[in-house]
MIROLUM-512832 format. One record per residue (C-alpha): residue number from 1; x, z, y; residue in three letters. Coordinates in pm, whole numbers, plus 32768, in hexadecimal, padded with zeros to 4 digits. Example, Ala and Ser with C-alpha at 12.3 -4.5 7.8 and 13.67 -1.06 7.14 Angstrom:
<node><seq>1</seq><x>84CE</x><z>830C</z><y>7E3E</y><type>ALA</type></node>
<node><seq>2</seq><x>8557</x><z>82CA</z><y>7F96</y><type>SER</type></node>
//
This chain:
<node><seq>1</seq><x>A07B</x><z>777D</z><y>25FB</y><type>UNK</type></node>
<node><seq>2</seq><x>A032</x><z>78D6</z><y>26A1</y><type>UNK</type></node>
<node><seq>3</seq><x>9F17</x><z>78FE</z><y>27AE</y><type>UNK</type></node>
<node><seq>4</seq><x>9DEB</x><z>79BD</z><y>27F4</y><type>UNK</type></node>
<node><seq>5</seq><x>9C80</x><z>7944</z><y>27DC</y><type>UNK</type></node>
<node><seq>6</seq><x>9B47</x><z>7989</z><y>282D</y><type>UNK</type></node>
<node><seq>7</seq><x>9ADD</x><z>7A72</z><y>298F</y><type>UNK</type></node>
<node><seq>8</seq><x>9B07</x><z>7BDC</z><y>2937</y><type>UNK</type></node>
<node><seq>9</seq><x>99D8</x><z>7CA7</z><y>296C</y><type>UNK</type></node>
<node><seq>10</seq><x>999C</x><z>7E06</z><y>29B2</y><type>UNK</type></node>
<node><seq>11</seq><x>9910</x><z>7F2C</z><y>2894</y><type>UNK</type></node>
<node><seq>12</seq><x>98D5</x><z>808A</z><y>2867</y><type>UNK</type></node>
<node><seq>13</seq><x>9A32</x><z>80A8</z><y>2803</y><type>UNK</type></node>
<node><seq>14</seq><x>9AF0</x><z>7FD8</z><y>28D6</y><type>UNK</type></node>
<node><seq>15</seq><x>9AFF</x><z>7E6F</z><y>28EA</y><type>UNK</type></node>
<node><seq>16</seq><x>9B3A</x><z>7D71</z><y>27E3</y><type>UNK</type></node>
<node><seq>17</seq><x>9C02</x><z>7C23</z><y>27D2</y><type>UNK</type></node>
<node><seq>18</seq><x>9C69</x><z>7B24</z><y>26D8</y><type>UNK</type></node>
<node><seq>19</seq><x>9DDA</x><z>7AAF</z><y>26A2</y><type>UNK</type></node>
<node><seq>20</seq><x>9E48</x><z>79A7</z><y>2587</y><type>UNK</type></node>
<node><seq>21</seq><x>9FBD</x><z>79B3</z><y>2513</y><type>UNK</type></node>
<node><seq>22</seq><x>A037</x><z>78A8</z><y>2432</y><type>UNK</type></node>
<node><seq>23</seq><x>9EA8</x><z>7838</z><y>23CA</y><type>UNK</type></node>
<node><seq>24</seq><x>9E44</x><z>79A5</z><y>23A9</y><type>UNK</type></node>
<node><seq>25</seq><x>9D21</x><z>79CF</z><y>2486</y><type>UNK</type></node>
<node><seq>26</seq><x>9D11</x><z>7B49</z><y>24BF</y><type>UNK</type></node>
<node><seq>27</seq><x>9C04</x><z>7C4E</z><y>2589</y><type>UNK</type></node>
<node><seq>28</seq><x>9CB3</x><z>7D56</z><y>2667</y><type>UNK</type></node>
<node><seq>29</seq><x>9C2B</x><z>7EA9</z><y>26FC</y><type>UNK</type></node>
<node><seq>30</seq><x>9CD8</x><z>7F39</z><y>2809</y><type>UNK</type></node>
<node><seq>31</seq><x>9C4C</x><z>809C</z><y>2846</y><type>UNK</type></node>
<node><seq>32</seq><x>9BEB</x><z>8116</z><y>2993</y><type>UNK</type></node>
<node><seq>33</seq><x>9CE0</x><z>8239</z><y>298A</y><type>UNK</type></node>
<node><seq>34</seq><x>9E2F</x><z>8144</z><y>295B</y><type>UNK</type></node>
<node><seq>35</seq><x>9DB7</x><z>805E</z><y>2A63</y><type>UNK</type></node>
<node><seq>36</seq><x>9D7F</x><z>8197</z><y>2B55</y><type>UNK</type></node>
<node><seq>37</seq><x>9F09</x><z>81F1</z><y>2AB4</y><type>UNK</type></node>
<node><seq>38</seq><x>9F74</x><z>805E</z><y>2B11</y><type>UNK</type></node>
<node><seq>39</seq><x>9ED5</x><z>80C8</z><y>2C5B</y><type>UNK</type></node>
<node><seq>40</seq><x>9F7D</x><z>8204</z><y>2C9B</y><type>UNK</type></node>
<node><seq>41</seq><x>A100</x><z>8122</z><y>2C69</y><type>UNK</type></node>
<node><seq>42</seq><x>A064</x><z>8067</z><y>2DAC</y><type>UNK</type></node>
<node><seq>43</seq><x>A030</x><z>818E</z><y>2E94</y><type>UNK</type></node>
<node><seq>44</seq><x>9ECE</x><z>8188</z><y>2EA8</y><type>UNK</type></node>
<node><seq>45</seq><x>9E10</x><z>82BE</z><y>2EB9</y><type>UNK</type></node>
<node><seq>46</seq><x>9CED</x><z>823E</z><y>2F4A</y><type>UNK</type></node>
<node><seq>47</seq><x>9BB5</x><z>81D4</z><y>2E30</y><type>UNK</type></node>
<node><seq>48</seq><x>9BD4</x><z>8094</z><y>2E11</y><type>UNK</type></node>
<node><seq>49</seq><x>9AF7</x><z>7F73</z><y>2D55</y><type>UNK</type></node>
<node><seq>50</seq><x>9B76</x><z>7F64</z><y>2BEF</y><type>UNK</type></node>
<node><seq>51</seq><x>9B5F</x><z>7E08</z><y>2BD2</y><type>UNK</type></node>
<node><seq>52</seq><x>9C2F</x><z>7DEB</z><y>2CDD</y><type>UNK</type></node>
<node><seq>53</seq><x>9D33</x><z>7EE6</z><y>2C4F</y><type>UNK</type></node>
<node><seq>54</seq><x>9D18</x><z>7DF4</z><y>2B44</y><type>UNK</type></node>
<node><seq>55</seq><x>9D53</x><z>7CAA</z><y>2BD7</y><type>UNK</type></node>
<node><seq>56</seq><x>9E9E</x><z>7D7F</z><y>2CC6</y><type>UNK</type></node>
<node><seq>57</seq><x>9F3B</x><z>7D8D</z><y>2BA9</y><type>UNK</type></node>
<node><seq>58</seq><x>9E97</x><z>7C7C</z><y>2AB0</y><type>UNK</type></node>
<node><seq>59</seq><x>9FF0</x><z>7BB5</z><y>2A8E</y><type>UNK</type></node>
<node><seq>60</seq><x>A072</x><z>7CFD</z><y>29EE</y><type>UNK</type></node>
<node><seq>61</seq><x>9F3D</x><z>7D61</z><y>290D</y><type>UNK</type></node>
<node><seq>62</seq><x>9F3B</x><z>7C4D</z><y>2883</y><type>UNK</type></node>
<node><seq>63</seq><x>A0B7</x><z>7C1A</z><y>283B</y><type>UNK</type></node>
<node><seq>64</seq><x>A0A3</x><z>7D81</z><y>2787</y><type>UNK</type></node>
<node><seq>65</seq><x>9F86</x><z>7CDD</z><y>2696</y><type>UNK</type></node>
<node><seq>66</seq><x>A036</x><z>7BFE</z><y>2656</y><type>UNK</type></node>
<node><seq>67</seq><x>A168</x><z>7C97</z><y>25F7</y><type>UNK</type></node>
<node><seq>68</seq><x>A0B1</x><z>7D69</z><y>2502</y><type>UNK</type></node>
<node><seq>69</seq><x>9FDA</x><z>7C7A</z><y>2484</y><type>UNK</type></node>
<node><seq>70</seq><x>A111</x><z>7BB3</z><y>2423</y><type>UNK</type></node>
<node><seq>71</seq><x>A19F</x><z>7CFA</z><y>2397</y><type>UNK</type></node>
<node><seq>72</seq><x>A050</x><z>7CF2</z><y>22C8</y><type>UNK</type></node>
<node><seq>73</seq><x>9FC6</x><z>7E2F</z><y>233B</y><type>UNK</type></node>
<node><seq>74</seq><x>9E78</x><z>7E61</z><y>228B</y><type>UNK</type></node>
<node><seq>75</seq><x>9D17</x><z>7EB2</z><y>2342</y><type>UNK</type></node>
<node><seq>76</seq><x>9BE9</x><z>7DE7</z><y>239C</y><type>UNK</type></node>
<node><seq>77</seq><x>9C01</x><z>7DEF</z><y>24C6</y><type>UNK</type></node>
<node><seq>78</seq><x>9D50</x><z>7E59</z><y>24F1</y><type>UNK</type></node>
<node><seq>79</seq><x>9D1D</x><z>7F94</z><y>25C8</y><type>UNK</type></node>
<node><seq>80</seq><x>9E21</x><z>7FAC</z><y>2700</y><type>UNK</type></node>
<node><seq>81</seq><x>9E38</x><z>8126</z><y>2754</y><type>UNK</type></node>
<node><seq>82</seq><x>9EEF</x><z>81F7</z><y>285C</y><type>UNK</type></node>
<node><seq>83</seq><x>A013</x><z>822F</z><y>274F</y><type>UNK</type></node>
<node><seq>84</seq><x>A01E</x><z>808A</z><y>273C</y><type>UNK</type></node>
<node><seq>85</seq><x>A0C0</x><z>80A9</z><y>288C</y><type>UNK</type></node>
<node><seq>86</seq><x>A1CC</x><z>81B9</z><y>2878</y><type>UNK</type></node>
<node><seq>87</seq><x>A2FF</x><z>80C6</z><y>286D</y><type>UNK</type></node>
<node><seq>88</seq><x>A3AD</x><z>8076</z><y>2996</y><type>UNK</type></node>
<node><seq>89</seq><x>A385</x><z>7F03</z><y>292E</y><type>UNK</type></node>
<node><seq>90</seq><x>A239</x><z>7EF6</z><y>29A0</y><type>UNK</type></node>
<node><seq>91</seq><x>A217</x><z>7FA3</z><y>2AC3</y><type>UNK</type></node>
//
């Protein structure tokens, strides 16, 4: 079973969210500058709210943390940076 729990909540560094894939509960980070980069794929130059950059494009955050939480990518919390987002795939 693969879903995301808990609200995700704003920091200094970006904001952070839980997934659990196959009964591994796991804390993500997504920084600020690769959800101003998921932003950018959108079209919007204006400043917008980062939590609501965030939930824009939550479906897709959190199917990336997933992906490499199941690919057992190591960090607590598993940082998301502007790099994470490169691929096509998840634009």
């Amino acid at each position: 079973m693969i879903h995301a729990i808990n609200q995700p909540s704003l920091s200094e560094e970006g904001i952070t969210f839980t997934v659990v894939v196959d009964s591994v509960k796991r804390e993500c980070l997504i920084t600020s500058q690769a959800l101003h980069k998921l932003s950018s794929f959108k079209g919007d130059d204006e400043d917008v709210d980062m939590m609501e950059i965030f939930h824009s494009f939550e479906s897709n955050i959190s199917g990336v943390a997933r992906r490499l939480v199941a690919a057992g990518v190591e960090g607590t919390p598993l940082v998301m940076r502007p790099e994470t987002f490169n691929s096509p795939r998840t634009r």
